[in-house]
Structure formats: C-alpha cells, structure tokens
N, C-alpha and C positions, 0 to 999 in steps of 0.2 A: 155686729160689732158697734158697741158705742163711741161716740166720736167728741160729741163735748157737750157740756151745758147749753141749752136753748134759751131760758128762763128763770128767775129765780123769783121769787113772788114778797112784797112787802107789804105790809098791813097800812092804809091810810085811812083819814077822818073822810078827806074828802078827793075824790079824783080832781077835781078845777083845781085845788091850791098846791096837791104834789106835783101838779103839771105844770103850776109855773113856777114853785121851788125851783124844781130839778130844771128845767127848760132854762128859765131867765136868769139866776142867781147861780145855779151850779154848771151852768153850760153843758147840757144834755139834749139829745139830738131824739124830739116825739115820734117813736115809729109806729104808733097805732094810737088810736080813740076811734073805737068798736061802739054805736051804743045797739044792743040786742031785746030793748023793751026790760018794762018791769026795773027800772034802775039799773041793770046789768050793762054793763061797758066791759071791752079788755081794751086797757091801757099798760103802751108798752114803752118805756123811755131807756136809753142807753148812752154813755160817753159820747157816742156818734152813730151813724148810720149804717158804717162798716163794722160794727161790734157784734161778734157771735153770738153772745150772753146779752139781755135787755133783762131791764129791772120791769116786769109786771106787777101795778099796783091794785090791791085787793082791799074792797072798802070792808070795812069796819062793820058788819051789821048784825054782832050781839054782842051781847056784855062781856062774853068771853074773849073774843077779838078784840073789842073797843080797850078791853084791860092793859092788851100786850103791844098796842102802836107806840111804836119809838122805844120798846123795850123788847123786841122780839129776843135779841140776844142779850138781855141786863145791859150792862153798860157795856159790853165788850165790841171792838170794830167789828160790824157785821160783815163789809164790802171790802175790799181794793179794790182802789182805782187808780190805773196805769196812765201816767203822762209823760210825754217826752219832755216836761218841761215844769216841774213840779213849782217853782217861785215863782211863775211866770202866772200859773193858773192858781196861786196862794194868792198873789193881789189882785186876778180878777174878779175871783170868787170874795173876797174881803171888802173890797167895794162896793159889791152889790148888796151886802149885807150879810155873806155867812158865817157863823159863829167857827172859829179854828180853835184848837185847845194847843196853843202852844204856836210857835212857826217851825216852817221846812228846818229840820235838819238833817246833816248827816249820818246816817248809821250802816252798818257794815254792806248792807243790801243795795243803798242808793239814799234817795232822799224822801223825807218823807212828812208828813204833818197827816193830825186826825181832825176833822170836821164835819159838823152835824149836819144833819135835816132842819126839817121842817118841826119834825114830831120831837128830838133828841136821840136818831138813830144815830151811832157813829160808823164814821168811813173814815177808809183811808185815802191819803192821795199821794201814790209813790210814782215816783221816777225809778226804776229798777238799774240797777249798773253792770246787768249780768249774773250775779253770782247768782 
C-alpha cells in the first residue's frame, strides 16, 4: 500500500547555490549532501527536518535539462508550502532577499502569497485554515 510522497526532484544549475537559496533565504532545513564520485551528489532539502516529502535537487547536466530549470512547470506554482504562520515567514523570507509576487493574502483556503527560487521556480506559501 502506498502511504505518501518520499521525494520530489527539481532541476538546478548548481547544487552549492540551491543549498544556500533554499537553506539561508528560504528557511529550509538540509537533510542530505551525498557526494558519490563523478559529480553525483543526492541533495535533499525540506521545510524542516520533520517533513515527509524533501525537495531532491537534480543538477542540470544536458541541454535538455539546463532548458527546463526554473520552468519545469511554465510559470505555474510547482510546490506548496505549509506554515503555521504564513506573514511571519513572508517578512523573513523578504528580508533575506526573496522575490514574493504580491504579499500574503486571504483567500478562501487560508493565507497565502507565491515566491520564487533561485532559478524563477514558483511556490507557494500557505497557511491552510482547514478547509
């Protein structure tokens, strides 16, 4: 029986800079840097420590990949991402430098605002209110 997402995999330029994107600027908690020889790393980053689902970044190494970083989905939110606390982590994140399209608002769901990456991947960052 399957039980949930383990992993979900996103195209980068370079493993060092989505590690300290996601790490320093987005507040994401490093749970792996694997290196396996030959360039090969599994790097794993997630919201936190306690996160089911980790975002595994997958480098870039032909022109077919290098095409689709920071567009894997066009412009559409690839991610949610779940906070108890969605303006709290709007101005931490904004601080550090991350680009936000827009700030937290309310919509029927909870709260919510879309912000990039490194590359121009977008996410989201909801506060969920139940529904």
């Amino acid at each position: 029986m399957m039980k949930h997402i383990g992993h979900i995999t996103l195209l980068v330029r370079d493993y060092d800079e989505a590690i300290a994107f996601y790490t320093e600027k987005a507040g994401f908690a490093l749970l792996a840097d694997n290196a396996f020889g030959g360039g090969m790393r599994w790097v794993a980053v997630a919201p936190s420590k306690e996160s089911q689902t980790g975002i595994v970044f997958v480098k870039a190494d032909t022109t077919e990949k290098e095409s689709r970083v920071g567009s894997q989905v066009a412009d559409h939110v690839s991610l949610v991402i779940e906070t108890d606390d969605c303006r709290r982590d709007y101005e931490q994140m904004r601080a550090k430098g991350v680009i936000f399209h827009g700030e937290p608002s309310e919509v029927p769901w909870g709260i919510e605002v879309v912000f990039e990456d490194l590359y121009g991947n977008r996410l989201d960052l909801l506060q969920h209110n139940g529904v």
